[in-house]
C-alpha positions as YAML, in Angstrom:
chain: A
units: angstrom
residues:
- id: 1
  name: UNK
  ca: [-53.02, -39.90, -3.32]
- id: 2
  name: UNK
  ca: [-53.04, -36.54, -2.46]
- id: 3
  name: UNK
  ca: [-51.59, -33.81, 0.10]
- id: 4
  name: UNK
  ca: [-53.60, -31.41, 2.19]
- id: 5
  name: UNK
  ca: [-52.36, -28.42, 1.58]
- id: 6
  name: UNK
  ca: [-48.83, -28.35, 2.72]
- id: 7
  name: UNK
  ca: [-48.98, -31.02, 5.12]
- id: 8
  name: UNK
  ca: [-47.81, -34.73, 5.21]
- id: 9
  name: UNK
  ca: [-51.33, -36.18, 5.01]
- id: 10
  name: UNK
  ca: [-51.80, -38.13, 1.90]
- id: 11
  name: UNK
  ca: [-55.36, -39.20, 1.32]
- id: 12
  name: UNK
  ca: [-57.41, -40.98, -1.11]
- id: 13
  name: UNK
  ca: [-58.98, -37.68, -3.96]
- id: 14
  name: UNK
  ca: [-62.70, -39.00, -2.45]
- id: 15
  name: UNK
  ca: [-63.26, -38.34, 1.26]
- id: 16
  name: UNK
  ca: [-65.37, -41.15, 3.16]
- id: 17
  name: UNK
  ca: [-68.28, -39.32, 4.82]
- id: 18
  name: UNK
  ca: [-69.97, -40.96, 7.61]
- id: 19
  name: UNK
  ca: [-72.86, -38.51, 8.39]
- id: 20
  name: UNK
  ca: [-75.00, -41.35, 7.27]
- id: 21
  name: UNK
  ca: [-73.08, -44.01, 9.99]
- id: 22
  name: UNK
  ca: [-76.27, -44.80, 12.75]
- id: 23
  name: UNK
  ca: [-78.81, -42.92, 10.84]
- id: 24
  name: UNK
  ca: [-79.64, -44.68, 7.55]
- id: 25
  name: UNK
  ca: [-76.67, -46.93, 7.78]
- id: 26
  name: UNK
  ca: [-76.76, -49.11, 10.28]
- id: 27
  name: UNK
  ca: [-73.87, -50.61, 12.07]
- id: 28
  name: UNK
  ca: [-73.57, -53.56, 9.77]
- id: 29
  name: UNK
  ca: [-73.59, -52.17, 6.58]
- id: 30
  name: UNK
  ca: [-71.23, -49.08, 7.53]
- id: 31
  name: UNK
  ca: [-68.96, -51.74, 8.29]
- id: 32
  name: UNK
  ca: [-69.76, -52.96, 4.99]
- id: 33
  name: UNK
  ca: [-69.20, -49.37, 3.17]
- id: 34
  name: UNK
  ca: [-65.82, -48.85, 5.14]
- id: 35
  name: UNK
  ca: [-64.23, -52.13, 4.29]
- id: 36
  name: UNK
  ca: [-64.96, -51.40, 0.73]
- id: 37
  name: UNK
  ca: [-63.79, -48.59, 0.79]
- id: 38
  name: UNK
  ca: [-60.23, -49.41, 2.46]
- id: 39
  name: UNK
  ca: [-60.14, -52.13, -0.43]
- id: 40
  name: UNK
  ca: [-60.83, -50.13, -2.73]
- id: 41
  name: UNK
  ca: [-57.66, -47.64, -1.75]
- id: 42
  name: UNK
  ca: [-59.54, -45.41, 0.57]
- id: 43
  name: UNK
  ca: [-58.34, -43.96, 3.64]
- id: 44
  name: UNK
  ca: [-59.59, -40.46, 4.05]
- id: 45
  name: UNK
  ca: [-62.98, -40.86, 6.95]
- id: 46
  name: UNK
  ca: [-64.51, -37.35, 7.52]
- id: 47
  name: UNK
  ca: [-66.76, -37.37, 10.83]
- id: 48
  name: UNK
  ca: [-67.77, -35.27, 13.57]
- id: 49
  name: UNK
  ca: [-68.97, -35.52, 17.06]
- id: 50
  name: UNK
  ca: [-72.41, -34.52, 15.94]
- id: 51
  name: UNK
  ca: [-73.05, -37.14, 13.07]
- id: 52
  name: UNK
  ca: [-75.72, -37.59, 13.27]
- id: 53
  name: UNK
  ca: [-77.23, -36.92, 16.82]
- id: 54
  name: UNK
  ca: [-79.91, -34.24, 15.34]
- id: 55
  name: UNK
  ca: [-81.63, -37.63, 14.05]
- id: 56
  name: UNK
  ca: [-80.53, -40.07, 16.50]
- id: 57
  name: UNK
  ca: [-79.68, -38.07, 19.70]
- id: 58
  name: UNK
  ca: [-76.55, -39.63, 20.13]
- id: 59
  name: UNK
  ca: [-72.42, -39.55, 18.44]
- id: 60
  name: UNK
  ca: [-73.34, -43.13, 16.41]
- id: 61
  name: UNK
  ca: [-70.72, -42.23, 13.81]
- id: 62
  name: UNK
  ca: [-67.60, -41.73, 15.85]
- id: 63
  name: UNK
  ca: [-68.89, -44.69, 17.97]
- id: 64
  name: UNK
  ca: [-69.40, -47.14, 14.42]
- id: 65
  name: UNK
  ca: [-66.05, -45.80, 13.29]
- id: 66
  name: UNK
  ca: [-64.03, -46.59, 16.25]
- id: 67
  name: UNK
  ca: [-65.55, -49.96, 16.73]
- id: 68
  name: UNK
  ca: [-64.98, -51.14, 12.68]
- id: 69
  name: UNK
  ca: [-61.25, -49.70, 13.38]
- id: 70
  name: UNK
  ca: [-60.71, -51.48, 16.76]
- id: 71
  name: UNK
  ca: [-61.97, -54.66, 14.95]
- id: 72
  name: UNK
  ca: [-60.02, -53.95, 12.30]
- id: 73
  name: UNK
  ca: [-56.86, -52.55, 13.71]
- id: 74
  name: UNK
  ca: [-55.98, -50.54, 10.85]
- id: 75
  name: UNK
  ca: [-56.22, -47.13, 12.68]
- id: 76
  name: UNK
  ca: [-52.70, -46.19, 11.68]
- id: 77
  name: UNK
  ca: [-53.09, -46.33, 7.51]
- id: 78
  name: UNK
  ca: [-56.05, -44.13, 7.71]
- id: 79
  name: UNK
  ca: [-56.35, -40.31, 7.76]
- id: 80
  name: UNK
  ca: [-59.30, -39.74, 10.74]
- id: 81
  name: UNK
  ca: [-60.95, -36.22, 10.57]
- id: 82
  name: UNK
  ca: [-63.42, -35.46, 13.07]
- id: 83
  name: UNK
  ca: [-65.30, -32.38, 14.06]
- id: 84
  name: UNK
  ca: [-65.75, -29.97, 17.11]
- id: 85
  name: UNK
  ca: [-68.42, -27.42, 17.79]
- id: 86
  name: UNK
  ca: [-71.93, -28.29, 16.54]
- id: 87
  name: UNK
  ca: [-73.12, -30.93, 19.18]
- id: 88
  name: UNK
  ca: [-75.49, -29.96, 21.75]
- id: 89
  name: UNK
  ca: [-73.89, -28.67, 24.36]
- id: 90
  name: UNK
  ca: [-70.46, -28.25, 23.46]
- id: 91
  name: UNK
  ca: [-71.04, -25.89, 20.88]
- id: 92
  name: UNK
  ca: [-68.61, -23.40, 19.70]
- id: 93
  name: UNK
  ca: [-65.01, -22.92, 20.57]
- id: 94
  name: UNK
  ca: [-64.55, -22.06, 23.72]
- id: 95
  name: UNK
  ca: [-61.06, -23.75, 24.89]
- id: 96
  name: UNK
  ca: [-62.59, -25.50, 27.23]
- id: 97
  name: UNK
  ca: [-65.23, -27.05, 24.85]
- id: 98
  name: UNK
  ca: [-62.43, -28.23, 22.26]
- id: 99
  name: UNK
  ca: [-60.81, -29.73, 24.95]
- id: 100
  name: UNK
  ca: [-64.30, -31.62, 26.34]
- id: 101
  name: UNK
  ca: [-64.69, -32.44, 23.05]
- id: 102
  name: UNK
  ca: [-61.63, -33.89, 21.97]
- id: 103
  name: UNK
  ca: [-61.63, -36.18, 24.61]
- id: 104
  name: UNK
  ca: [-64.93, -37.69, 23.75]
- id: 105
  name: UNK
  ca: [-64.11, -38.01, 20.05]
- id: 106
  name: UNK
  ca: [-61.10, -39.72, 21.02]
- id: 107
  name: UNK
  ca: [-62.52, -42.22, 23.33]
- id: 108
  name: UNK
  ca: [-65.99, -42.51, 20.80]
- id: 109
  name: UNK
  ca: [-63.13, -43.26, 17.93]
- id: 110
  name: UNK
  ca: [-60.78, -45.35, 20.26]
- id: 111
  name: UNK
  ca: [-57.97, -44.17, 19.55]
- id: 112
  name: UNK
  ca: [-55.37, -41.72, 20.65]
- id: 113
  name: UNK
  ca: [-55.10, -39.06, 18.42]
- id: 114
  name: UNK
  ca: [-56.98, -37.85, 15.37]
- id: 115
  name: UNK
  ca: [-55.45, -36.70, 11.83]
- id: 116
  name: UNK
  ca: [-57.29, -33.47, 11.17]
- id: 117
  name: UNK
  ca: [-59.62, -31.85, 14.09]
- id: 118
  name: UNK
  ca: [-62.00, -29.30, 12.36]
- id: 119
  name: UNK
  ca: [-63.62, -26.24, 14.11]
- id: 120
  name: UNK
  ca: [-66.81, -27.23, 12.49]
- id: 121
  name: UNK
  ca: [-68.24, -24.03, 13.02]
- id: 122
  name: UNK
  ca: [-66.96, -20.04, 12.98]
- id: 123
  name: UNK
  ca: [-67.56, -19.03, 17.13]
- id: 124
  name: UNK
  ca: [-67.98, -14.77, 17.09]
- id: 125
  name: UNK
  ca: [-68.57, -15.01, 20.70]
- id: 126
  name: UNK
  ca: [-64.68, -16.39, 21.64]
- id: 127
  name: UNK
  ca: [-61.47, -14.63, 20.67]
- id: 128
  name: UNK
  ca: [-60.23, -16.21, 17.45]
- id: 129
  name: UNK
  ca: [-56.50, -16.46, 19.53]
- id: 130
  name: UNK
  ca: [-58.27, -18.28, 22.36]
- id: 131
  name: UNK
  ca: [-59.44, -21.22, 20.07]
- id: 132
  name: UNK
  ca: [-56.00, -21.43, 18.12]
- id: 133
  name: UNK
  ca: [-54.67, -21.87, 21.44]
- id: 134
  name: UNK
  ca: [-56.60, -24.29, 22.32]
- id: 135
  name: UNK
  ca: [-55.54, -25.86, 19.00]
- id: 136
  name: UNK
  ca: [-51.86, -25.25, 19.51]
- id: 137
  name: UNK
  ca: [-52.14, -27.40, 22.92]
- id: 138
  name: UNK
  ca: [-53.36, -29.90, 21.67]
- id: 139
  name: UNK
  ca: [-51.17, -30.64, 18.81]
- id: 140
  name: UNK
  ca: [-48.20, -30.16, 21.16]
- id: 141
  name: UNK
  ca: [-50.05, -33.06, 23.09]
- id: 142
  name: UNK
  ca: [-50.22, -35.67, 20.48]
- id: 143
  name: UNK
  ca: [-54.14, -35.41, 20.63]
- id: 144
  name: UNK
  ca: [-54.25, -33.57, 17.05]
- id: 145
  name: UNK
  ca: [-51.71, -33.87, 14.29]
- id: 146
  name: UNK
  ca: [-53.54, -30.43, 12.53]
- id: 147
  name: UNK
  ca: [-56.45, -28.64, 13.24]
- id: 148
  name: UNK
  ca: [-59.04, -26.98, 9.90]
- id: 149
  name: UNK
  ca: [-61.35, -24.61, 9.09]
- id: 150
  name: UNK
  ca: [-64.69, -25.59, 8.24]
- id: 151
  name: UNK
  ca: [-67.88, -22.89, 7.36]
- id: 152
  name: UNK
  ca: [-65.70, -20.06, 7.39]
- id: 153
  name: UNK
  ca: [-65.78, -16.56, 6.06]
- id: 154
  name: UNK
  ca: [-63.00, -15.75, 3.58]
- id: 155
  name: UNK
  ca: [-62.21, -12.69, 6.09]
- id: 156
  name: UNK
  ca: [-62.40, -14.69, 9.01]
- id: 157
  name: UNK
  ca: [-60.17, -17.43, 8.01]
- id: 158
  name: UNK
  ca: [-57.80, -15.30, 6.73]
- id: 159
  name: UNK
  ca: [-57.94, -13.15, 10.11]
- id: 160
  name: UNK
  ca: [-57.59, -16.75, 11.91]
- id: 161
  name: UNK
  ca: [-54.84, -17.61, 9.75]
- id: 162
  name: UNK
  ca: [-53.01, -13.73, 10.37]
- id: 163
  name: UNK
  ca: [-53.24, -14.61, 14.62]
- id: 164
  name: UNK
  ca: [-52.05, -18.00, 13.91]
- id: 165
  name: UNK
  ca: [-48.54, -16.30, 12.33]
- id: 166
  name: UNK
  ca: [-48.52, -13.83, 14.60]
- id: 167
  name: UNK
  ca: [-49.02, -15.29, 17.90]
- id: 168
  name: UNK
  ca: [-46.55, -18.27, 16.95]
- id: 169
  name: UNK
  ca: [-49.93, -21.37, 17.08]
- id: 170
  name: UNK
  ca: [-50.78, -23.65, 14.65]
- id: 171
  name: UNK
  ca: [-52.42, -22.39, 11.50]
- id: 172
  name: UNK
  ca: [-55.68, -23.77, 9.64]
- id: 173
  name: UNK
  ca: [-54.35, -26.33, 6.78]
- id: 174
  name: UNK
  ca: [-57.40, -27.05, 5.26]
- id: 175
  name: UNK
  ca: [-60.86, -25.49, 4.62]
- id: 176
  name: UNK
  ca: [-64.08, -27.57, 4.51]
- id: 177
  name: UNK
  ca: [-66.99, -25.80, 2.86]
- id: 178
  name: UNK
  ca: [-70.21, -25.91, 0.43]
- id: 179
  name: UNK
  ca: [-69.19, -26.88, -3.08]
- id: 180
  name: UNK
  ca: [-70.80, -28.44, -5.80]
- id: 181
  name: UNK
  ca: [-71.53, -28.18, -9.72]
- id: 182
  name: UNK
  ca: [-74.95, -26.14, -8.60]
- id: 183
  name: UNK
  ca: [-73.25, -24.53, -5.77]
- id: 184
  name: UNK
  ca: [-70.78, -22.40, -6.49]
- id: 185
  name: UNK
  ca: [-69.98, -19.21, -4.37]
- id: 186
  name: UNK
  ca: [-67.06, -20.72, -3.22]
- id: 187
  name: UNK
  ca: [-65.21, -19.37, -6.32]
- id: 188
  name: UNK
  ca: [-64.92, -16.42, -5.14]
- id: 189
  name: UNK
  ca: [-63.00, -14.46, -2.03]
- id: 190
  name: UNK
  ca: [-62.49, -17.27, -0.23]
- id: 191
  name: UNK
  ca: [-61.15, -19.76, -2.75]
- id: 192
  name: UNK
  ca: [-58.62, -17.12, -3.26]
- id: 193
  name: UNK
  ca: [-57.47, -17.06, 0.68]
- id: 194
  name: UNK
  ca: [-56.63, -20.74, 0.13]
- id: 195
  name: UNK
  ca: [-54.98, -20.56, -2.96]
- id: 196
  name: UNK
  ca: [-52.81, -17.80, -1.76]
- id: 197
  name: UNK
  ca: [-52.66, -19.45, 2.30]
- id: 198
  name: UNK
  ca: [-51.33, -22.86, 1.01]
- id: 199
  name: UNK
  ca: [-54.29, -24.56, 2.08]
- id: 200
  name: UNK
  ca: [-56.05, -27.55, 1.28]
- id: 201
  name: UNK
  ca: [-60.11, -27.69, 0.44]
- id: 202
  name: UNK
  ca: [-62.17, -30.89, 0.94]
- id: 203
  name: UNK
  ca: [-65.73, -29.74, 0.21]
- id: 204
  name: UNK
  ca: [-69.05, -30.93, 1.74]
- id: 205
  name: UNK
  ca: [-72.20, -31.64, -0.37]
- id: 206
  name: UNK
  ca: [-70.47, -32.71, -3.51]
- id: 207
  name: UNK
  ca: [-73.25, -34.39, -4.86]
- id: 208
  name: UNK
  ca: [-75.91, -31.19, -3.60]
- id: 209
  name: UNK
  ca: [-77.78, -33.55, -1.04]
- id: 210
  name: UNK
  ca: [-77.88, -36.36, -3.84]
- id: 211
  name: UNK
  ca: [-79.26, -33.88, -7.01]
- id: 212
  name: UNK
  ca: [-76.32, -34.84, -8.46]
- id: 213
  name: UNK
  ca: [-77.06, -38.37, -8.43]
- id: 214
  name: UNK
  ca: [-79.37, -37.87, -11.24]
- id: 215
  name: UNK
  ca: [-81.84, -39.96, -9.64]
- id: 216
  name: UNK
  ca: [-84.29, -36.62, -9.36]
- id: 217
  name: UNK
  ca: [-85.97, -35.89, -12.36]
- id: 218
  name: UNK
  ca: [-89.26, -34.66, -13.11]
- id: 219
  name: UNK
  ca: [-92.45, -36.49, -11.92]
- id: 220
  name: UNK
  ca: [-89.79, -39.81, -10.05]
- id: 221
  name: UNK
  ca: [-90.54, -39.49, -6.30]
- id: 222
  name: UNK
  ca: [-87.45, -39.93, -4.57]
- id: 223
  name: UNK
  ca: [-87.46, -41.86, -1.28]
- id: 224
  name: UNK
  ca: [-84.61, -40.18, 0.89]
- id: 225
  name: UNK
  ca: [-84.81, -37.92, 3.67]
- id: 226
  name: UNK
  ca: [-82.96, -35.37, 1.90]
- id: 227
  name: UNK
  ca: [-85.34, -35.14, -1.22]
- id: 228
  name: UNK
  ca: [-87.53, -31.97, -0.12]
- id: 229
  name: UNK
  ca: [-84.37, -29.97, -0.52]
- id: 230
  name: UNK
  ca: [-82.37, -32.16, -3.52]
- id: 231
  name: UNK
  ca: [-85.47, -31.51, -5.95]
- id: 232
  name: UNK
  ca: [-85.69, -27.67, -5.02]
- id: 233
  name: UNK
  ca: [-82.23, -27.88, -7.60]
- id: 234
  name: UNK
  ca: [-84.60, -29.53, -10.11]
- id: 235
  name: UNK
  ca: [-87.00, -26.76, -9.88]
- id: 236
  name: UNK
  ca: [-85.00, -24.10, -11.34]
- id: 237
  name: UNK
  ca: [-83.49, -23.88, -15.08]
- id: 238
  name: UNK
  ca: [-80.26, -23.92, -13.99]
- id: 239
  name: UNK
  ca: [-80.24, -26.88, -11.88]
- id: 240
  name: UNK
  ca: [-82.00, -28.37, -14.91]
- id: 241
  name: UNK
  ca: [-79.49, -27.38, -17.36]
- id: 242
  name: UNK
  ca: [-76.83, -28.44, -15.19]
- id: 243
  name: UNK
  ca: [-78.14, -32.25, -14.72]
- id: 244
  name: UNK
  ca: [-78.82, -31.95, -18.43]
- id: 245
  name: UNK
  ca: [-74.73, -31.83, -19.05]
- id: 246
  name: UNK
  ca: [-73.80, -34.06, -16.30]
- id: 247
  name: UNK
  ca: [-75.95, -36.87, -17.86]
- id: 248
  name: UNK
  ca: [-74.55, -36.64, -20.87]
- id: 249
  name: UNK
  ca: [-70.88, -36.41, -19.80]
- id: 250
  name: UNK
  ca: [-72.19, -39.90, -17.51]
- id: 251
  name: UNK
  ca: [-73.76, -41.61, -20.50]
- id: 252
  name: UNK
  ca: [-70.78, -40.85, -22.57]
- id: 253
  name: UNK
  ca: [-68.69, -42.25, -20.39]
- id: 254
  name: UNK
  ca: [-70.79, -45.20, -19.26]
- id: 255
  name: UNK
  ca: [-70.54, -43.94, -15.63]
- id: 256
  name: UNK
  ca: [-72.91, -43.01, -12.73]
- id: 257
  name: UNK
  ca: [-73.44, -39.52, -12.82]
- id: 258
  name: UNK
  ca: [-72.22, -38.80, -9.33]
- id: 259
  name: UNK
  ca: [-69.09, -40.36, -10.53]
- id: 260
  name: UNK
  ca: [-68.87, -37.16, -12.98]
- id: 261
  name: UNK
  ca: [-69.96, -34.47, -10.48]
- id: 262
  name: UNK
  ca: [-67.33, -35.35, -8.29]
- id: 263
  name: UNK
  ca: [-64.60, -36.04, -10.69]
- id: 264
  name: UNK
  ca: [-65.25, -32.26, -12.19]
- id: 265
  name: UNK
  ca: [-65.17, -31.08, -8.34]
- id: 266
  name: UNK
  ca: [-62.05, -32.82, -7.31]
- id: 267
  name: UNK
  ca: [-60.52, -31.74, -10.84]
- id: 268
  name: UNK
  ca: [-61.26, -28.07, -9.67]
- id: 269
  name: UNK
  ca: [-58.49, -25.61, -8.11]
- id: 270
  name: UNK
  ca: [-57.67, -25.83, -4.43]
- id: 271
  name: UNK
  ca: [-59.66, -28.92, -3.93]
- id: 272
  name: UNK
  ca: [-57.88, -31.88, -2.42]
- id: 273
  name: UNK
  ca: [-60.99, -34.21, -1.49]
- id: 274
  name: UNK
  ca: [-64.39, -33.66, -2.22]
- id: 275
  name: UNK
  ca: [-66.47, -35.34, 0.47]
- id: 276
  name: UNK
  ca: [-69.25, -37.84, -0.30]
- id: 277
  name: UNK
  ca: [-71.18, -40.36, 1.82]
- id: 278
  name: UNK
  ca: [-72.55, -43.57, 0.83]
- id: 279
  name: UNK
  ca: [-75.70, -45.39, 2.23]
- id: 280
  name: UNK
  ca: [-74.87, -49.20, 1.75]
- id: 281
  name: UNK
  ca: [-72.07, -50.67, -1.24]
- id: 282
  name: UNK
  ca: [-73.87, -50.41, -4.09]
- id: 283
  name: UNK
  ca: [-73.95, -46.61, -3.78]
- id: 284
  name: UNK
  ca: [-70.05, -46.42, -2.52]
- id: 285
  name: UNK
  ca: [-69.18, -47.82, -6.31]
- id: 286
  name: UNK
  ca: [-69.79, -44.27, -7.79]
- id: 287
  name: UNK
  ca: [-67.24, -42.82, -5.09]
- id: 288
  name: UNK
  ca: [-64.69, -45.12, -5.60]
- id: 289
  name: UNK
  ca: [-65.21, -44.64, -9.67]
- id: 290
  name: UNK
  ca: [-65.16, -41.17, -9.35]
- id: 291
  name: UNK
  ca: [-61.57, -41.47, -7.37]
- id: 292
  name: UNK
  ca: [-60.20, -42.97, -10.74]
- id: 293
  name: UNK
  ca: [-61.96, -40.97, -13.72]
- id: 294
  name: UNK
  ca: [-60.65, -38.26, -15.10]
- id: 295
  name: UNK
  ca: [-62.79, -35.49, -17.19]
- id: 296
  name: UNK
  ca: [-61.07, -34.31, -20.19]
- id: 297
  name: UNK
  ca: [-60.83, -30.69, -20.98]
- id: 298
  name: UNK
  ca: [-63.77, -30.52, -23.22]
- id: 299
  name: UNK
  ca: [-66.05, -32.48, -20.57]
- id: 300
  name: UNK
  ca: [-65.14, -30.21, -17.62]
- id: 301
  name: UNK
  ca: [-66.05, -26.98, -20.20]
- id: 302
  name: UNK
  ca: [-69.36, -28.39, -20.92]
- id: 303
  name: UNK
  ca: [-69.88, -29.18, -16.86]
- id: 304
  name: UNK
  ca: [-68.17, -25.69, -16.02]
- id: 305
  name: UNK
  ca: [-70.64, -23.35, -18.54]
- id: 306
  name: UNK
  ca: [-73.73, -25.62, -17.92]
- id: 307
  name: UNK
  ca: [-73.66, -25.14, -13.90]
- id: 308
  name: UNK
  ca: [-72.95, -21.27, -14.19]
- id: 309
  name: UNK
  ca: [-75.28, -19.70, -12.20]
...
């Protein structure tokens, strides 16, 4: 287990996403992949409010999630994040569209409070202080135990993070962001303003919209809806010298090679929880292996100068 940032969550190194929960998992089998994963260790479930209405027009995720918890009644050994400002309608942060929103992720999810509310999206159009506020209410309610920072600016989260101090509210613990062995500009500016913030990262798109699967490779055809932009990686030399090392890192160690990207991204500075979703079972088994495996220094070289832009 690990801590985010410098709070009292402890959470499983992979992150359950659920984007999938209602779309190409259907209730049944994200039962399946959430029981399997909470007996497997698990207990870190990353949703939002808009998973995934752009395909389905509605909030199936929080809706599955709430039901396999109320079923289950294990709400209280799990660490719940869910997400506030991309869902038609109640986008951005306005106060008054966290607090709409919070309230319908809580009654979607059944339960009474949630572990770590993200502002899924940076709002220019509503004073950063506003939103904290808004923040700061409602962890002073119950309804939130923190509140993160996901797509983000380096110099916007570190101006959020400067109100937060200043004006007394709740500050950002964590940081949710792009972040993968082919995408890398998070090594940069705004890996430093966690590092030096105390924060905790828990990236999206681990696995670069399944490249890092290995299951693209020249001339295969890939049935997924995410394929058009997973083999754009495979078109350029350094996406194909990248899946070059992390096959042989896999073979070597007789593992998936998904299990390898995400072991070298939850080995990497800052990073608490890389976040990865998982179809049905079979393709939860990487995940979980990936939780346990740990690259030696040589192996996370090779990975490191291989996927250097």
């Amino acid at each position: 287990m690990r801590s985010i940032g410098t709070t009292d969550l402890s959470v499983f190194p992979i992150s359950l996403g659920t984007n999938v929960f209602g779309w190409t998992a259907d209730k049944e089998t994200s039962f399946a992949v959430l029981d399997e994963y909470v007996e497997n260790g698990g207990n870190f479930i990353d949703t939002a409010d808009v998973y995934p209405y752009w395909a389905t027009g509605d909030s199936a995720s929080e809706m599955i999630i709430g039901e396999w918890m109320a079923h289950r009644r294990n709400r209280d050994s799990l660490v719940l994040a869910t997400k506030v400002g991309m869902l038609e309608g109640l986008q951005g942060l306005a106060p008054a569209t966290i607090r709409t929103a919070v309230e319908d992720s809580l009654r979607r999810l059944r339960t009474d409070y949630i572990d770590l509310y993200w502002a899924h999206v940076d709002d220019h159009d509503t004073p950063m202080v506003e939103s904290l506020a808004a923040f700061d209410a409602l962890v002073r309610e119950g309804k939130i135990r923190y509140a993160g920072a996901s797509n983000h600016s380096a110099a916007r989260l570190a101006e959020a993070l400067k109100i937060s101090d200043e004006e007394g509210l709740i500050r950002y613990v964590a940081l949710q962001q792009q972040y993968n062995l082919v995408e890398r500009d998070y090594e940069g500016e705004l890996r430093d303003v966690v590092a030096k913030e105390g924060l905790g990262s828990t990236p999206y798109f681990g696995l670069a919209r399944g490249f890092l699967t290995g299951k693209y490779a020249p001339g295969v055809t890939v049935e997924s809806p995410r394929a058009g932009m997973a083999a754009e990686y495979l078109a350029t030399e350094h996406g194909r010298r990248t899946l070059e090392a992390l096959t042989k890192v896999a073979a070597e160690r007789v593992v998936h090679p998904a299990s390898v990207a995400l072991a070298w991204l939850k080995a990497q500075p800052t990073i608490t929880a890389p976040i990865a979703s998982a179809r049905n079972v079979e393709q939860l088994q990487a995940l979980i292996t990936a939780a346990e495996l740990t690259l030696s220094a040589e192996e996370l070289t090779l990975l490191d100068e291989a996927s250097r832009p």
